[in-house]
C-alpha positions in Angstrom: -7.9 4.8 11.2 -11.4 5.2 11.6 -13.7 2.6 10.4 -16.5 4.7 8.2 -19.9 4.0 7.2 -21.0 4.3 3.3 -23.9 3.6 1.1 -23.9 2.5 -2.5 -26.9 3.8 -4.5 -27.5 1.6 -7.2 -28.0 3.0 -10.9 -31.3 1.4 -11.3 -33.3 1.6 -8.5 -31.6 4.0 -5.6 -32.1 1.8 -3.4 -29.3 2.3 -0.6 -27.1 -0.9 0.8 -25.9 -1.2 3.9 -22.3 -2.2 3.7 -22.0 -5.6 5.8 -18.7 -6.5 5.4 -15.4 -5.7 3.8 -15.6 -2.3 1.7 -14.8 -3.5 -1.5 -15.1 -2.4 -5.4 -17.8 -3.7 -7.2 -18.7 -5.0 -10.6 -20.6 -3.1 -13.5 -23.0 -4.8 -15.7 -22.6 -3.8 -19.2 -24.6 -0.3 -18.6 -22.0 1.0 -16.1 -24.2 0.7 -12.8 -23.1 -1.3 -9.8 -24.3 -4.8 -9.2 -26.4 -4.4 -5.8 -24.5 -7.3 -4.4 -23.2 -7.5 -1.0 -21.1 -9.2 1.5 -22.2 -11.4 4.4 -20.9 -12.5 7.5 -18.7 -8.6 8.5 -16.4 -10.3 10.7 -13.6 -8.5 9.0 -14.1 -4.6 7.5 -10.5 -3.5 5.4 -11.3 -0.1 2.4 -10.2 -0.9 -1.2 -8.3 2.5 -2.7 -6.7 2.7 -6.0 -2.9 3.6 -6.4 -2.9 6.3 -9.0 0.3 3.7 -10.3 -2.0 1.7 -11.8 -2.2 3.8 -14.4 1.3 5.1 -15.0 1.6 4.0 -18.9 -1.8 5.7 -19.3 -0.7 9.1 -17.7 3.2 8.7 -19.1 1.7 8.8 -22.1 -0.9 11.2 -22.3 -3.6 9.4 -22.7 -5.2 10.2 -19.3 -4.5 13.3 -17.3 -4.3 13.4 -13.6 -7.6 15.4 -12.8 -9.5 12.4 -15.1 -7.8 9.6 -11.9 -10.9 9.8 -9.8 -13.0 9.1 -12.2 -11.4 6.2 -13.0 -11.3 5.1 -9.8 -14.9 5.7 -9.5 -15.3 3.5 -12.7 -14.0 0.6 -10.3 -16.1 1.7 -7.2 -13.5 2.5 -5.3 -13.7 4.3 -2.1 -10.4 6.4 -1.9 -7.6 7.5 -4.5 -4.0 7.3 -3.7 -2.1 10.2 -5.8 1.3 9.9 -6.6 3.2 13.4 -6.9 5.2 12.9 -10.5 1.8 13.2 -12.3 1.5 16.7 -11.3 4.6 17.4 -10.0 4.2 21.9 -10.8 1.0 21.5 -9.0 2.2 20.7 -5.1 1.3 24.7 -4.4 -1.3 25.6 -7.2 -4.5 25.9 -4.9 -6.5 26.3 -7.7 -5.3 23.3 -9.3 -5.5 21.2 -5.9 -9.0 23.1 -5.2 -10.3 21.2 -8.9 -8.8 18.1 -7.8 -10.9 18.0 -4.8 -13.8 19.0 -6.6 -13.4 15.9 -8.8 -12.9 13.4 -6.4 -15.9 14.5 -4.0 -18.0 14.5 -6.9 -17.0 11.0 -7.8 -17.7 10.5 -3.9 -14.2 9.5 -3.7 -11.9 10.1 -0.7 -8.8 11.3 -0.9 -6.1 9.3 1.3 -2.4 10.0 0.6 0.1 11.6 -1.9 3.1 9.3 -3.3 6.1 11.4 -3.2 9.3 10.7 -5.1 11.5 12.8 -6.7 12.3 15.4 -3.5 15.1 13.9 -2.6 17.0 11.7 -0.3 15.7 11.3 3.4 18.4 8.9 4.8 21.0 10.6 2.5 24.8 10.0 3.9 25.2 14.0 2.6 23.8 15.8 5.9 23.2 19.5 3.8 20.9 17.5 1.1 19.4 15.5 3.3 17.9 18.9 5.2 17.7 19.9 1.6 15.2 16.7 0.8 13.2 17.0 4.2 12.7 21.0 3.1 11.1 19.8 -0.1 8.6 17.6 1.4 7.0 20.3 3.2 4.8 21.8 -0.2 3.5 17.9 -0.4 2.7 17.9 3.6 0.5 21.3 2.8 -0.7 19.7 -0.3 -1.9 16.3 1.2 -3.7 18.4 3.7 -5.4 20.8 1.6 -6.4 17.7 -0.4 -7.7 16.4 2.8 -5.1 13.4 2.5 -4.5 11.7 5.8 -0.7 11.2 4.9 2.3 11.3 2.4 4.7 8.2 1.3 7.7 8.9 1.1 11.1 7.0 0.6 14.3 6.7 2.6 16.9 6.5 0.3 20.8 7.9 -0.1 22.2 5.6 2.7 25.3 4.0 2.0 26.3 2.5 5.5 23.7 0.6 7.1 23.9 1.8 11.0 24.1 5.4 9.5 21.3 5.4 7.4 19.1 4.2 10.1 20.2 7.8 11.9 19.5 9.5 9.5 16.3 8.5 8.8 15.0 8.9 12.6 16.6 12.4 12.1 14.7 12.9 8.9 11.5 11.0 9.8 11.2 13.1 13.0 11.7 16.8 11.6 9.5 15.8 8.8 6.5 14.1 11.2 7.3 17.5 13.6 6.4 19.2 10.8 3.4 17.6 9.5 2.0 17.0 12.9 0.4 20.5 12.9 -1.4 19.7 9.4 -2.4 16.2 10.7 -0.8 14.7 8.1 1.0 10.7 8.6 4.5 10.8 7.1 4.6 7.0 5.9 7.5 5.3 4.4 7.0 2.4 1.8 9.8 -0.7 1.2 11.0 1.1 -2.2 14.7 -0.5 -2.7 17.7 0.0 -1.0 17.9 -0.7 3.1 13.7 0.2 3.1 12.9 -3.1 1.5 14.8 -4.6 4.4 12.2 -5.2 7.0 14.9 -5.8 9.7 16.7 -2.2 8.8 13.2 -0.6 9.1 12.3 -2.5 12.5 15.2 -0.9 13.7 14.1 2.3 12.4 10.4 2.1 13.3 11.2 1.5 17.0 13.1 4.2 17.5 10.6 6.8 15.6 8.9 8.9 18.8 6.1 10.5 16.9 2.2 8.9 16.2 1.9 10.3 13.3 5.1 8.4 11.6 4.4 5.0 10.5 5.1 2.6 7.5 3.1 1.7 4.0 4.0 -1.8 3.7 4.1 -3.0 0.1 3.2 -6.9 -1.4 5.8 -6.6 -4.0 8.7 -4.1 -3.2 11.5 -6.3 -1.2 13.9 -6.1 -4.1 17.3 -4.6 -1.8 20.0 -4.6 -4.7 18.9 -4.6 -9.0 21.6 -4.6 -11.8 21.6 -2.3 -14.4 18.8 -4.0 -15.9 16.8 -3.8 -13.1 16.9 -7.1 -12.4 17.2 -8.2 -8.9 20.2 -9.1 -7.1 19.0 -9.5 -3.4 15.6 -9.6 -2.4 14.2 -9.9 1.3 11.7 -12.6 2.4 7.9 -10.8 1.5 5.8 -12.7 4.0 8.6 -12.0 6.7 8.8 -8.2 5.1 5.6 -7.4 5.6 5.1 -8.6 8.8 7.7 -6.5 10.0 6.5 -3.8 8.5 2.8 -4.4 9.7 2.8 -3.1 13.2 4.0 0.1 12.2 1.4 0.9 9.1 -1.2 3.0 8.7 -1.5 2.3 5.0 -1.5 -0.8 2.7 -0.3 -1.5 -0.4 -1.7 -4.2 -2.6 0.7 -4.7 -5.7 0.3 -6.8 -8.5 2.0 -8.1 -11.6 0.0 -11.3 -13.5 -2.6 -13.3 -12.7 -4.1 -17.3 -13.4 -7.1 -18.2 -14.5 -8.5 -18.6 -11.4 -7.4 -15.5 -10.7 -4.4 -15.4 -8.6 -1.5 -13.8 -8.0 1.0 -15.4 -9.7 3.9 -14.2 -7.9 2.1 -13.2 -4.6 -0.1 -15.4 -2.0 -2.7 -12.9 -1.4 -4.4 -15.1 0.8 -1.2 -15.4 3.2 -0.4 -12.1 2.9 -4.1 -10.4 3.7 -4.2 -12.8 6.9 -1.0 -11.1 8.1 -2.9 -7.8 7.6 -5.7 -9.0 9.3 -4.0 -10.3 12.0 -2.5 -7.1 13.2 -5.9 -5.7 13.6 -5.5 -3.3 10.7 -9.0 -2.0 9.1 -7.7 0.8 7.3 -7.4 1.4 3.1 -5.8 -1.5 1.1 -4.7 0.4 -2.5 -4.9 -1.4 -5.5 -1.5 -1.0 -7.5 -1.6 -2.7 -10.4 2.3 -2.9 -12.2 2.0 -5.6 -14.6 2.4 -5.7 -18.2 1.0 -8.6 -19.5 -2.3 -6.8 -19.6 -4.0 -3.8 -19.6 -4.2 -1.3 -16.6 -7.7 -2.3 -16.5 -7.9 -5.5 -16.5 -5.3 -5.7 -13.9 -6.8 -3.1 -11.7 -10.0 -5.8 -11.8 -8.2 -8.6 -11.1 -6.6 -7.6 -8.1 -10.3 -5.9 -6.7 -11.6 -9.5 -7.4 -8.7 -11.1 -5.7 -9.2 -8.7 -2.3 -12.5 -9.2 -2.6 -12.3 -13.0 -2.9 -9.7 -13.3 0.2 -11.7 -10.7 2.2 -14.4 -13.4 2.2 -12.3 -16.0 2.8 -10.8 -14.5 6.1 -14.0 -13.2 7.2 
């Protein structure tokens, strides 16, 4: 991805910043207008976006709607919102709809970087007719994500049942798709989401074989649960620092997840330090979204924590 240059203008006083280092959200004094603080020493550049997840309880329950997201997102000086496809699920050929939803995140100077799709159905599905079925359905998001000038969709490869077969039909499923989307230059990216995808082996084996550049992977922190019981807790899990390493050469997206934090500030369950040095390390320079899934706080407060914590190892491995 293509690194960009920005300017914050400051509430106060207009005066434009240079970015020098990693693009990152910044804090609001008590009046709503950025602090005109900056970071040194640009040895590393990565893009903060938000995860429209964040706020799933807040849009589950009415309380926000979807058009409000980039405002919110603008609230936390983000640069980019991520949309995910259930919070306006009617809307994936409603030009109108998609032609406000542009409106509001240009005027919240926000960019718009990928659609979250779930729901469409399975793309390594062991049923050949529904999997076609599921790679049909993506199509209105591909058009979407590129009217919304979206560099990419997420989507999930789920529906396998037998290990070597699922990886088949994923490269078939991953390649018809990415033909497709190729002519709207729109990345088809698949997340670790449960199942064989949160198996960074399984998805080596299937990201080797993909042919097409515009196929890739959206490595996620916190999603390398393989097997969870009926109560959704986990039965097998996969390494995360060997996960996402796997998954690293292939991505062209990042996602940051979180759960709880210190009071220093840390991921309690995550080493974001570790983890952001694997990113690094690959050379990747693109957006890193903000996803926020705990619930031992609000959305808010655990959309700031994990801006500070990016922000805090972004020094650190600069």
């Amino acid at each position: 991805m293509k690194r960009r240059e920005f300017i914050y203008k400051t509430g106060q006083t207009g005066l434009a910043l240079s970015l020098l280092g990693l693009s990152s959200c910044k804090n609001r004094n008590k009046n709503n207008e950025a602090s005109t603080a900056v970071i040194e020493n640009p040895a590393w550049h990565f893009k903060i976006s938000l995860a429209q997840w964040s706020f799933n309880r807040s849009l589950r329950n009415g309380t926000m709607d979807n058009l409000e997201f980039a405002a919110k997102a603008r609230y936390f000086d983000c640069e980019g919102v991520e949309y995910v496809n259930s919070f306006f699920k009617d809307k994936a050929k409603n030009r109108s709809y998609l032609k406000e939803m542009n409106a509001r995140a240009n005027a919240e100077g926000q960019q718009n970087v990928l659609i979250m799709i779930d729901g469409e159905g399975n793309l390594a599905d062991a049923d050949t007719p529904k999997r076609l079925k599921a790679i049909e359905n993506h199509y209105k998001w591909v058009e979407a994500a590129h009217f919304l000038g979206c560099h990419a969709i997420r989507v999930n490869l789920a529906g396998g049942i037998d290990r070597d077969e699922a990886v088949k039909a994923s490269i078939d499923s991953l390649s018809k798709l990415s033909e497709f989307a190729k002519g709207s230059n729109i990345n088809v990216l698949v997340e670790n989401h449960g199942g064989f995808s949160s198996n960074g082996e399984w998805m080596t084996q299937v990201f080797s074989q993909i042919k097409h550049e515009n196929c890739g992977t959206l490595p996620d922190f916190g999603n390398f649960c393989i097997q969870k019981d009926k109560d959704r807790n986990c039965l097998e899990a996969y390494d995360t620092y060997k996960g996402v390493k796997e998954l690293l050469p292939f991505a062209k997206a990042v996602s940051a997840k979180s759960y709880h934090f210190d009071a220093e500030g840390n991921e309690t369950r995550l080493d974001y330090l570790r983890l952001m040095k694997l990113v690094k390390e690959v050379g990747y320079t693109g957006f890193v979204g903000i996803e926020f899934e705990g619930r031992g706080m609000t959305e808010e407060a655990g959309i700031t924590a994990t801006r500070d914590l990016l922000k805090k190892v972004g020094r650190q491995l600069a």
